[in-house]
C-alpha angles and dihedrals in degrees: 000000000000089000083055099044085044087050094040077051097051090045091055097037083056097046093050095040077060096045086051089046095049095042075046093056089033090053093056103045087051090044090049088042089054090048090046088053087048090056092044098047087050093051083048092052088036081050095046092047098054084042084059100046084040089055094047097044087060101047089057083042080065099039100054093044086051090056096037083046088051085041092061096037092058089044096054083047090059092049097054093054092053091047086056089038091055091041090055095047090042085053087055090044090057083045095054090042092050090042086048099049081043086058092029095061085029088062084042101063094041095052085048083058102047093042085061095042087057087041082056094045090042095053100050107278133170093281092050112135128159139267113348101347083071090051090041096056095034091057094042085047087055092038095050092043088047086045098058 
């Protein structure tokens, strides 16, 4: 009865060496399982954090291009108010020319005139006198031609 209660005891002994063995096995899939979860819970937070700078990054992205879009908006605006700003005063600047040519032979012919009318006086016209008289009237004819 001994032998049978060693043998009962190896029996025993085996099948909870295996037990041991197998919650052995069992303990160090679970712990590289649980290794394996820690890695990929870091990658996730390591995931999640780049997903939030990414997501800032880009909303600054926007919100510069949004300024630097109202920026050239505002500048073409500009421009195109100086361009109508330079043709109006380009306009003005015609104006003045045409109104200067206008003065300008305007002053010609009267100075032609009053040129011929010298010519006249000089030669002996209707309005000829002697000494400084002459000289007087001649002066106060050319003044009042280059005047008008």
């Amino acid at each position: 009865m001994l032998e049978e209660s060693l043998a009962l005891a190896r029996e025993q002994l085996v099948a909870a060496n295996q037990r041991a063995q197998a919650l052995e096995v069992n303990a160090q899939e679970r712990e590289a399982e649980g290794a394996r979860l820690r890695e990929r819970i870091q990658l996730q937070a390591a995931v999640a954090v780049h997903q939030s700078e990414r997501t800032q990054l880009q909303e600054r992205h926007n919100a510069a291009e949004s300024h630097w879009m109202l920026e050239l908006d505002r500048a073409r605006q500009d421009a195109k108010e100086s361009a109508r700003d330079h043709e109006r005063q380009l306009e003005e600047l015609r104006m003045q020319i045409g109104s200067l040519r206008d003065n300008r032979d305007e002053l010609r012919q009267q100075l032609g005139e009053a040129r011929a009318e010298v010519k006249v006086a000089a030669e002996g016209g209707p309005n000829r006198t002697v000494g400084k008289t002459k000289t007087t009237d001649l002066t106060q004819v050319v003044a009042s031609k280059v005047c008008l």
